[in-house]
Biopython code that builds the backbone (N, CA, C, O; Angstrom):
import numpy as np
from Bio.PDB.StructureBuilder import StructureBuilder

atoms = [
    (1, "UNK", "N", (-35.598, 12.507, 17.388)),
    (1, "UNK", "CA", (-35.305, 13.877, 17.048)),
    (1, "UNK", "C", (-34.863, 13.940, 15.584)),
    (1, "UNK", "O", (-33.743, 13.599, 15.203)),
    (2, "UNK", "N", (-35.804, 14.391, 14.826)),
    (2, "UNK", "CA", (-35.232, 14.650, 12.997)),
    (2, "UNK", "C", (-33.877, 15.426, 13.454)),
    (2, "UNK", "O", (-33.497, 15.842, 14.548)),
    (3, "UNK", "N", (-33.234, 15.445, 11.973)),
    (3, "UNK", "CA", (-32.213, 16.058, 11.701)),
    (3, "UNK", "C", (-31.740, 15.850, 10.538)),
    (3, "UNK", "O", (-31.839, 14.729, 10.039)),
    (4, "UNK", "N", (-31.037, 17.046, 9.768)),
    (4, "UNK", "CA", (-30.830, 17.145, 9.020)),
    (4, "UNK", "C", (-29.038, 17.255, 8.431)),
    (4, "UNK", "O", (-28.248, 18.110, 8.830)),
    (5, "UNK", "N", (-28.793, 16.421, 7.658)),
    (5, "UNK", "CA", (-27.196, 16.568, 6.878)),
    (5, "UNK", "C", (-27.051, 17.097, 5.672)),
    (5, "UNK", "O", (-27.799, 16.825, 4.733)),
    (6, "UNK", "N", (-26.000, 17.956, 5.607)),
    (6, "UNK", "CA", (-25.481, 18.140, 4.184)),
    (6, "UNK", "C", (-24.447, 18.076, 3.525)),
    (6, "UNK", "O", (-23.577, 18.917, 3.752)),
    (7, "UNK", "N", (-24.275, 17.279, 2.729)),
    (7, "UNK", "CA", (-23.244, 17.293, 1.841)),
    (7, "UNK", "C", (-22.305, 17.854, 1.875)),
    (7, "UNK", "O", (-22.488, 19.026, 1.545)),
    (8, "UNK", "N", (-21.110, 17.580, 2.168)),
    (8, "UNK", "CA", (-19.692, 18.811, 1.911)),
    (8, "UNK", "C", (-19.708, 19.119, 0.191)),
    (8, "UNK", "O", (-20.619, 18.745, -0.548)),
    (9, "UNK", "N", (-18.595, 19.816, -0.214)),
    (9, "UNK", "CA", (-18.152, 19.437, -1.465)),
    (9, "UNK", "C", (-17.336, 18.483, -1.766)),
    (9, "UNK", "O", (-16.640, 18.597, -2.775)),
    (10, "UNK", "N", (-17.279, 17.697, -1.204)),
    (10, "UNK", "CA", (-16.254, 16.734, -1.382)),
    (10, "UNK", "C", (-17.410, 15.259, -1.301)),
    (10, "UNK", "O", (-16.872, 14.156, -1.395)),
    (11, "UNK", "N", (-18.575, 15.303, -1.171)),
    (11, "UNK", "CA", (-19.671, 14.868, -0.962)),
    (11, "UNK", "C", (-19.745, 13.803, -0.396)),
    (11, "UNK", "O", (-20.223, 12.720, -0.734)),
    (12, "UNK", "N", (-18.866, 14.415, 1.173)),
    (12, "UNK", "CA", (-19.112, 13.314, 2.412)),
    (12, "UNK", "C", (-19.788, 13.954, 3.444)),
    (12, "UNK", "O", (-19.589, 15.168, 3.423)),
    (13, "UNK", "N", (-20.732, 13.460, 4.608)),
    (13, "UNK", "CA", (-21.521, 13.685, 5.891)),
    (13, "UNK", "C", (-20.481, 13.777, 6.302)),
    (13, "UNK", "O", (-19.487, 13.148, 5.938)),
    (14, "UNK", "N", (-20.607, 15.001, 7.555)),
    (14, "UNK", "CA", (-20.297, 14.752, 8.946)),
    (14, "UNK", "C", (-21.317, 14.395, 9.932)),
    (14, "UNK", "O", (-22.399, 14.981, 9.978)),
    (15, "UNK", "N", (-20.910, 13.205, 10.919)),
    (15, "UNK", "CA", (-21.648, 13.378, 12.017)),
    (15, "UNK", "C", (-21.765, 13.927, 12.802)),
    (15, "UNK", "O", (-20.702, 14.151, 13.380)),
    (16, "UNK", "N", (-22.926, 14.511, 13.395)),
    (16, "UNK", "CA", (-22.693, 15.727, 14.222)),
    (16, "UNK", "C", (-22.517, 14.964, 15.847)),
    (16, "UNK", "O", (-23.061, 13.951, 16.287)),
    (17, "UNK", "N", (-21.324, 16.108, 16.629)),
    (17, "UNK", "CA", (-20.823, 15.833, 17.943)),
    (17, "UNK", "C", (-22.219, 15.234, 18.591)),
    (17, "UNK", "O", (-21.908, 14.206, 19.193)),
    (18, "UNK", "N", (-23.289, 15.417, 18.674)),
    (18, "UNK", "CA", (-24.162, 15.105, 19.741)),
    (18, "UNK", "C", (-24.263, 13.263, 19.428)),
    (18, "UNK", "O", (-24.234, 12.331, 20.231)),
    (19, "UNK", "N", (-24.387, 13.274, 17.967)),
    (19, "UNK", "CA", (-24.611, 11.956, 17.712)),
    (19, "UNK", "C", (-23.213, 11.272, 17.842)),
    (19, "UNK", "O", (-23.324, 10.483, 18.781)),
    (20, "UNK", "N", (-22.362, 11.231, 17.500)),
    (20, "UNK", "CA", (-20.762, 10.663, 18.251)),
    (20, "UNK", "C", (-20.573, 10.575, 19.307)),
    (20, "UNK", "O", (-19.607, 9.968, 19.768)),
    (21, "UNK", "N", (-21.255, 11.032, 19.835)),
    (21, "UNK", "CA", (-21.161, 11.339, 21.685)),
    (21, "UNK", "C", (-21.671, 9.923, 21.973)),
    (21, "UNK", "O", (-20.936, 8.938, 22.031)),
    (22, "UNK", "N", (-23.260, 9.910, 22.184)),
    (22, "UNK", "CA", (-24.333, 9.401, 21.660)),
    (22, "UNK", "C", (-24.028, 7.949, 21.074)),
    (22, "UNK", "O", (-24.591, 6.961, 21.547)),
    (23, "UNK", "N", (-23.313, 7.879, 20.252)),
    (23, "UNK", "CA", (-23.176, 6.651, 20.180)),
    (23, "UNK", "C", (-21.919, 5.837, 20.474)),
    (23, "UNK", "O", (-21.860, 4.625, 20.266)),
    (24, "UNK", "N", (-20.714, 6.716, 21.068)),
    (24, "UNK", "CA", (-19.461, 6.673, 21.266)),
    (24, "UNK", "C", (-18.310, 6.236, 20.571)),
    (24, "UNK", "O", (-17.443, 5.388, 20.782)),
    (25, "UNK", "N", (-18.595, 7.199, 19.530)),
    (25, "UNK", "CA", (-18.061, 6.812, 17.874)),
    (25, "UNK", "C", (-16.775, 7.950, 17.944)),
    (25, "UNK", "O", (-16.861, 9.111, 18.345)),
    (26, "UNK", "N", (-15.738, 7.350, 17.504)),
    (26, "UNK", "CA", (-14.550, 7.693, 17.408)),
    (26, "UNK", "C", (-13.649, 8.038, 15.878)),
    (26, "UNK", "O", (-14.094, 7.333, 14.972)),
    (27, "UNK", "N", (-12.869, 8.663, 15.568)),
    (27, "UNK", "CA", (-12.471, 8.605, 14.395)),
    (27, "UNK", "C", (-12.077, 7.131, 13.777)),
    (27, "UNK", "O", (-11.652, 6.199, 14.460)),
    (28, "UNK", "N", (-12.221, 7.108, 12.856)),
    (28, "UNK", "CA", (-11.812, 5.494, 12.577)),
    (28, "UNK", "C", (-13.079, 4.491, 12.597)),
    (28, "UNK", "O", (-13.256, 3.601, 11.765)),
    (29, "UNK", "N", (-13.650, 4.687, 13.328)),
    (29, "UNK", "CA", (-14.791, 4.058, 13.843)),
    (29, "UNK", "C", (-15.681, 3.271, 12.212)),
    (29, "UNK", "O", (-15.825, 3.861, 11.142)),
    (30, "UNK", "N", (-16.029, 2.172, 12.460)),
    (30, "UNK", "CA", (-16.789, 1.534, 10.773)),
    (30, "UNK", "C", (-18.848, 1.838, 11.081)),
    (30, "UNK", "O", (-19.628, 1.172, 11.761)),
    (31, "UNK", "N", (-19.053, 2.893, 10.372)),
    (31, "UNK", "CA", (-20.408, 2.278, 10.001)),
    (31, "UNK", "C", (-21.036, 1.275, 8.893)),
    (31, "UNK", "O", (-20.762, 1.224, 7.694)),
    (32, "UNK", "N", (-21.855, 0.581, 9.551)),
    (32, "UNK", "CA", (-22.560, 0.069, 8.428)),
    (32, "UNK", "C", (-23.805, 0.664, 7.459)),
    (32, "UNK", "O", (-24.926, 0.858, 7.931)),
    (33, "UNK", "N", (-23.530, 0.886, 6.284)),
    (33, "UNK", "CA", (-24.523, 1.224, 4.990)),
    (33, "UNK", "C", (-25.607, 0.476, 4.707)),
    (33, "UNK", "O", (-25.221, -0.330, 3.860)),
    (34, "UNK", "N", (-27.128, 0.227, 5.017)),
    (34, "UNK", "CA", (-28.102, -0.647, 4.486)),
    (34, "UNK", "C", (-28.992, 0.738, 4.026)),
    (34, "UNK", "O", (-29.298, 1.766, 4.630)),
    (35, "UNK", "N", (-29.250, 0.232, 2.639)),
    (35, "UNK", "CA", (-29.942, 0.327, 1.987)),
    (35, "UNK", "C", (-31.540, -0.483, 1.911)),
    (35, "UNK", "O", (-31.998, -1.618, 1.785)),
    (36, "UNK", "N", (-32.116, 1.277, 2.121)),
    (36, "UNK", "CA", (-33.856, 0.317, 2.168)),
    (36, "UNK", "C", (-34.565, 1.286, 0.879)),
    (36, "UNK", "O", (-34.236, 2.129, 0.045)),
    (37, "UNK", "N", (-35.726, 0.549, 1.343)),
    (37, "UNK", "CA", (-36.562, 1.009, -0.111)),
    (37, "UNK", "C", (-36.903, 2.609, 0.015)),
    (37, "UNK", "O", (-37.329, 3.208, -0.973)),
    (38, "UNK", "N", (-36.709, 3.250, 1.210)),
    (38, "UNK", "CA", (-36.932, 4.361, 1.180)),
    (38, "UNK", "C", (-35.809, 5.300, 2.050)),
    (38, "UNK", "O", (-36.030, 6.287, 2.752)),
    (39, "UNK", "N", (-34.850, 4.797, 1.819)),
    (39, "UNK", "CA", (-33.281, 5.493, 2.284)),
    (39, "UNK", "C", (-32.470, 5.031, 2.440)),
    (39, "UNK", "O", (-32.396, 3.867, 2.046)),
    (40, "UNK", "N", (-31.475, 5.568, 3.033)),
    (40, "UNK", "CA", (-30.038, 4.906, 3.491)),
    (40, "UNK", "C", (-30.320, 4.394, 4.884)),
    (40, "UNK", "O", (-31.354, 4.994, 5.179)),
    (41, "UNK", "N", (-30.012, 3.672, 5.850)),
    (41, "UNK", "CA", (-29.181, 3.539, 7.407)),
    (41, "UNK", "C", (-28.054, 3.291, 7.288)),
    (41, "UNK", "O", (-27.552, 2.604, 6.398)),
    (42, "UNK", "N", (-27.180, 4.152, 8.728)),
    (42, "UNK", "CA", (-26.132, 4.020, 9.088)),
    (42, "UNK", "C", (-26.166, 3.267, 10.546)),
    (42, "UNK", "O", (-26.571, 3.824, 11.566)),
    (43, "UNK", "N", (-25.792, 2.227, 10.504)),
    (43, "UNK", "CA", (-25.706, 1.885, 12.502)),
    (43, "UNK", "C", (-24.058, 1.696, 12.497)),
    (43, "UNK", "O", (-23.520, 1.248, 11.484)),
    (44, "UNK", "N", (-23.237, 2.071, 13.723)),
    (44, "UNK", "CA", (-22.171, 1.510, 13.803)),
    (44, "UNK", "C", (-21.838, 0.156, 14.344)),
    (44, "UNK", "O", (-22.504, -0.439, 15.192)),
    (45, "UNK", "N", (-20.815, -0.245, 13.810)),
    (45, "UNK", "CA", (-20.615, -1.971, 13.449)),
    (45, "UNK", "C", (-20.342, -2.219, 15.235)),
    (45, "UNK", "O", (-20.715, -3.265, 15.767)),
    (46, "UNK", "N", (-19.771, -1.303, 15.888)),
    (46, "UNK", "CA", (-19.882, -1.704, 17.515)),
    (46, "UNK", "C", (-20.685, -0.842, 18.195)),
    (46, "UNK", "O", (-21.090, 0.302, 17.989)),
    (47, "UNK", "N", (-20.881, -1.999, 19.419)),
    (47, "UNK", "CA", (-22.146, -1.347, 20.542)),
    (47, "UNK", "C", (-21.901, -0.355, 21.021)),
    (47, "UNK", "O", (-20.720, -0.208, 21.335)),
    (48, "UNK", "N", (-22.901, 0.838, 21.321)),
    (48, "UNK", "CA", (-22.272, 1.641, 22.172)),
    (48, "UNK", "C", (-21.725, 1.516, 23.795)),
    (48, "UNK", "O", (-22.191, 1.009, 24.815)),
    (49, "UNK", "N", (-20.590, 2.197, 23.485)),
    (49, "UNK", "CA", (-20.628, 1.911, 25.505)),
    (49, "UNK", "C", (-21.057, 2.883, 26.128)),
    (49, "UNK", "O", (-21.156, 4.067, 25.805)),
    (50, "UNK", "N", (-21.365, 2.229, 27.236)),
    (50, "UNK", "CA", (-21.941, 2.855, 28.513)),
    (50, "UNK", "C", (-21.021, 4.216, 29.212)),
    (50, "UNK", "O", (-21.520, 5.202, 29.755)),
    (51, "UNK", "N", (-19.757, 3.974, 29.043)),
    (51, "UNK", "CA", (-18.676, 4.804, 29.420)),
    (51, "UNK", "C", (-17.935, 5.833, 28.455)),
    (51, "UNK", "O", (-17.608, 5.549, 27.303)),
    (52, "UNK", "N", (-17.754, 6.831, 28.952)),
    (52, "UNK", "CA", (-17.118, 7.487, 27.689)),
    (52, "UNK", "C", (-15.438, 7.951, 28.936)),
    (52, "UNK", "O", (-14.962, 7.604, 30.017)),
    (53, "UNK", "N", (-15.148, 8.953, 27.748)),
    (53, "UNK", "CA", (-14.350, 9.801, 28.713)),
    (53, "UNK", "C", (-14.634, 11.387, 27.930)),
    (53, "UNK", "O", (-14.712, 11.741, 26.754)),
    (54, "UNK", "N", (-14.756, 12.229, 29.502)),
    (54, "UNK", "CA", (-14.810, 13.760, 29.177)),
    (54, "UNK", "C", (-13.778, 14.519, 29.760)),
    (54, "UNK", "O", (-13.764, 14.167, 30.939)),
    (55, "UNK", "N", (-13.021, 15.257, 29.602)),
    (55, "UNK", "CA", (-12.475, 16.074, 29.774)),
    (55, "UNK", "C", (-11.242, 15.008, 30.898)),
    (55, "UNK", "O", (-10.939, 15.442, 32.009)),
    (56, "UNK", "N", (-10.760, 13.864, 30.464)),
    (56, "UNK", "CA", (-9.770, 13.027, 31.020)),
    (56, "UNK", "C", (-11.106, 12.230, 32.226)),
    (56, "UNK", "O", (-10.734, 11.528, 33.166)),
    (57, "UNK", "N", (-12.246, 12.444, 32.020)),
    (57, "UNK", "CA", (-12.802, 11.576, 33.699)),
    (57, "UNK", "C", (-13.726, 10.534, 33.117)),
    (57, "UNK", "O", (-14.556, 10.852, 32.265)),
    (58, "UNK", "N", (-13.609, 9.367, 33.531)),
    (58, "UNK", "CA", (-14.550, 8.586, 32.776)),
    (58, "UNK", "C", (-15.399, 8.413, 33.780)),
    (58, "UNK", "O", (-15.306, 8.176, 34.984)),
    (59, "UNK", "N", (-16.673, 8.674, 32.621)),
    (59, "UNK", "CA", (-18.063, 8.652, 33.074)),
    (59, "UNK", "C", (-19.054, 8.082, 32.310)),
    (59, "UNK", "O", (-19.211, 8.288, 31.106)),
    (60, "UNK", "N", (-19.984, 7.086, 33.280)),
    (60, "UNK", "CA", (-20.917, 6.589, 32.684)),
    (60, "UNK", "C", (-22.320, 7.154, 32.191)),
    (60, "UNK", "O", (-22.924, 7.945, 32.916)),
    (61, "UNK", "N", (-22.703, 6.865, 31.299)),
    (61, "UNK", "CA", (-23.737, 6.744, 30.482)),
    (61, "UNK", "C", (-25.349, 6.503, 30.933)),
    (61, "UNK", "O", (-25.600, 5.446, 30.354)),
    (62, "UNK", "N", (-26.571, 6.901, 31.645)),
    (62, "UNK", "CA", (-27.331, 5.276, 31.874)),
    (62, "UNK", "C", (-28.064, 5.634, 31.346)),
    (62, "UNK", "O", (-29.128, 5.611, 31.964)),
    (63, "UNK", "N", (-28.143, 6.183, 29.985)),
    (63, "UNK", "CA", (-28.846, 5.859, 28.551)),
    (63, "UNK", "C", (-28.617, 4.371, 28.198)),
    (63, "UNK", "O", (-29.597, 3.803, 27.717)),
    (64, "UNK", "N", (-27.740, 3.805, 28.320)),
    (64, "UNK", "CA", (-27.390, 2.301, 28.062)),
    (64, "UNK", "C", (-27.775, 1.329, 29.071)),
    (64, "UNK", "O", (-26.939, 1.201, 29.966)),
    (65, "UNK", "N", (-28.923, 0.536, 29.175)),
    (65, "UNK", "CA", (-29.094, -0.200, 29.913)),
    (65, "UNK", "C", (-27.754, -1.358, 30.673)),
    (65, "UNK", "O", (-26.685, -1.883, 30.364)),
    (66, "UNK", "N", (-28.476, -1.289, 31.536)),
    (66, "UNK", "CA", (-27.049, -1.843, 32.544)),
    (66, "UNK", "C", (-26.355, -3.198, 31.671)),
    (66, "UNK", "O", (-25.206, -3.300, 31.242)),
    (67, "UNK", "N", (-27.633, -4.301, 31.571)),
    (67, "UNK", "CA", (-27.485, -5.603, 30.610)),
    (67, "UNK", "C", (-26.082, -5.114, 29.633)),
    (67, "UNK", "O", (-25.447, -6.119, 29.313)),
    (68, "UNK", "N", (-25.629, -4.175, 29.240)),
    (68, "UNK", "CA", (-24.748, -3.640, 28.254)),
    (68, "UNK", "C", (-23.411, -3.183, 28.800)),
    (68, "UNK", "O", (-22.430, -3.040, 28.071)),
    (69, "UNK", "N", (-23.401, -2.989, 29.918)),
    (69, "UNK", "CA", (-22.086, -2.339, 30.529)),
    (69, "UNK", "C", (-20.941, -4.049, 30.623)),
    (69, "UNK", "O", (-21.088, -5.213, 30.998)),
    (70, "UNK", "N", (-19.729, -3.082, 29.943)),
    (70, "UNK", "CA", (-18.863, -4.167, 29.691)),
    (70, "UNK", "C", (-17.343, -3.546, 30.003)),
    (70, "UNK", "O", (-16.379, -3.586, 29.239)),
    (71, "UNK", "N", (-17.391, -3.044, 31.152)),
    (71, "UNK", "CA", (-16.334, -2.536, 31.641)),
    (71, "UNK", "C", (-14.680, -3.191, 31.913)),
    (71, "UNK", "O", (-13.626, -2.594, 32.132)),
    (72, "UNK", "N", (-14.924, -4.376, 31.816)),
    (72, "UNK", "CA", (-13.480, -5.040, 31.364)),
    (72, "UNK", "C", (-12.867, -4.959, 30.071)),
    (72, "UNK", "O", (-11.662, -4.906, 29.824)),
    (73, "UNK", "N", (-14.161, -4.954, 29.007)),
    (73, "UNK", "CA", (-13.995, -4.769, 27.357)),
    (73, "UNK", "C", (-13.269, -3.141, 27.398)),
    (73, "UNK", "O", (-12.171, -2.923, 26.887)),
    (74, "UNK", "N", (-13.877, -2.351, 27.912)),
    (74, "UNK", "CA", (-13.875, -0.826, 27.921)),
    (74, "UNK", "C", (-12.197, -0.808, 28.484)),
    (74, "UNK", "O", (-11.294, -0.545, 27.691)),
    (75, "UNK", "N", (-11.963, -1.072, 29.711)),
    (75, "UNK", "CA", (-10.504, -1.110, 29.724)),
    (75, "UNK", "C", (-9.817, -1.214, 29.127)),
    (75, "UNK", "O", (-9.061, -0.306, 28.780)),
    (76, "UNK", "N", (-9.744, -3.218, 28.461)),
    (76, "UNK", "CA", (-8.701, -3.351, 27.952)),
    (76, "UNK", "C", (-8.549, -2.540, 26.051)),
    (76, "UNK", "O", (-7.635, -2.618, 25.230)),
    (77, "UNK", "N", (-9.665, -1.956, 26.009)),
    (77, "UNK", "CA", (-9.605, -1.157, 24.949)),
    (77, "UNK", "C", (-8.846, 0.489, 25.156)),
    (77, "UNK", "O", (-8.254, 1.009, 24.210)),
    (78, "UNK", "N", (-8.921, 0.911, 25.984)),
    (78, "UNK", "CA", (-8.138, 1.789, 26.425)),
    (78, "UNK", "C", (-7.105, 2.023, 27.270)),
    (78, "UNK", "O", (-6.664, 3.063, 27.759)),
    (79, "UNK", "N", (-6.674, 0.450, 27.394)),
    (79, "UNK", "CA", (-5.466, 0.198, 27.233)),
    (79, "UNK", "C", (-4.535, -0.012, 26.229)),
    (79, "UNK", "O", (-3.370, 0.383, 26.268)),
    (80, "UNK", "N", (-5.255, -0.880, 24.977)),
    (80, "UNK", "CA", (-4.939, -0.994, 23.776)),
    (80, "UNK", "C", (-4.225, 0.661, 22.953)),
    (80, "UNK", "O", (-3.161, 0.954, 22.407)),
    (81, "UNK", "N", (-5.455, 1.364, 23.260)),
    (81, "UNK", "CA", (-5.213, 2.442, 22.619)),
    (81, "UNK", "C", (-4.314, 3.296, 23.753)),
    (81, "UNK", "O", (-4.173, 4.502, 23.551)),
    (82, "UNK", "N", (-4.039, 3.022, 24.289)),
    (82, "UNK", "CA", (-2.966, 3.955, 25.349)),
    (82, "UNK", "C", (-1.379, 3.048, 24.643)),
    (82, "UNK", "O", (-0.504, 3.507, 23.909)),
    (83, "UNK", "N", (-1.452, 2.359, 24.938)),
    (83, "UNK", "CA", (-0.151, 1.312, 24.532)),
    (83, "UNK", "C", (0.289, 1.731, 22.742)),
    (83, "UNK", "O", (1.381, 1.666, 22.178)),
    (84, "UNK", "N", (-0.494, 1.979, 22.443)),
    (84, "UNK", "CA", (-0.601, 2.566, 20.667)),
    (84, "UNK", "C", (-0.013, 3.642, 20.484)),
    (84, "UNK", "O", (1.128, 3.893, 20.096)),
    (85, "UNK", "N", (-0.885, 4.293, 20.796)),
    (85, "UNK", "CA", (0.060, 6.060, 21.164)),
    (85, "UNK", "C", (1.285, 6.061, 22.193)),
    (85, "UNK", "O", (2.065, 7.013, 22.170)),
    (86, "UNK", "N", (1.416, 5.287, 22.857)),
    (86, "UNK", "CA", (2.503, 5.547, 23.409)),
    (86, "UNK", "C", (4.228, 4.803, 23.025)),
    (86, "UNK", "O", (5.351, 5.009, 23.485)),
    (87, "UNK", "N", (3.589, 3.753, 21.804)),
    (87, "UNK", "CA", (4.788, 3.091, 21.768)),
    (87, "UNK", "C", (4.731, 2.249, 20.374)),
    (87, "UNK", "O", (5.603, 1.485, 19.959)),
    (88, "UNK", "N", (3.376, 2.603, 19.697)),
    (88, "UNK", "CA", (3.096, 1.140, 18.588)),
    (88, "UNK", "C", (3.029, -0.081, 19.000)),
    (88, "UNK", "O", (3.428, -1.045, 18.347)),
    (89, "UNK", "N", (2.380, -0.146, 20.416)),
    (89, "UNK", "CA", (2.319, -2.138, 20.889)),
    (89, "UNK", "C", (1.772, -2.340, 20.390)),
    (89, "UNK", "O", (1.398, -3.511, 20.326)),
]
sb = StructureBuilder()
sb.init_structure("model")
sb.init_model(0)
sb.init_chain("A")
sb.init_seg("    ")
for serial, (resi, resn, name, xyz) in enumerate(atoms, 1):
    if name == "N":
        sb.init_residue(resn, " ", resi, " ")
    sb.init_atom(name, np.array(xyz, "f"), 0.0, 1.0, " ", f" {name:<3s}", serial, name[0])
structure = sb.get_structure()
């Protein structure tokens, strides 16, 4: 699906919600910059997961082939980040 970005004045992209979704990109989150002979790419430096969370319910994905589901990783990452906000562990 083309699509198109533009420039703020401050002359940074936003990514748009469908594609954050999509790839389960978070604030903070690192893309990587490669440069080709006929543009930029952006991929983000981690895989997407299979799981997100919406509206507090986590739900899977099966755009992401199964081979990819890493649901112990996915936990203890949102555990990480629960323990963060709740206390600076």
């Amino acid at each position: 699906m083309p699509m198109t970005l533009t420039l703020d004045k401050m002359h940074r992209l936003v990514v748009p919600k469908s594609l954050r979704d999509y790839f389960s990109l978070q604030s903070g989150d690192e893309l990587e910059v490669k440069i080709e002979a006929d543009g930029i790419m952006l991929r983000p430096l981690h895989p997407a997961s299979p799981i997100s969370t919406e509206a507090g319910v986590m739900v899977c994905s099966s755009e992401v082939p199964v081979s990819a589901w890493d649901i112990s990783s996915f936990i203890d990452q949102q555990r990480d980040q629960r323990s963060q906000q709740m206390g600076g562990l």
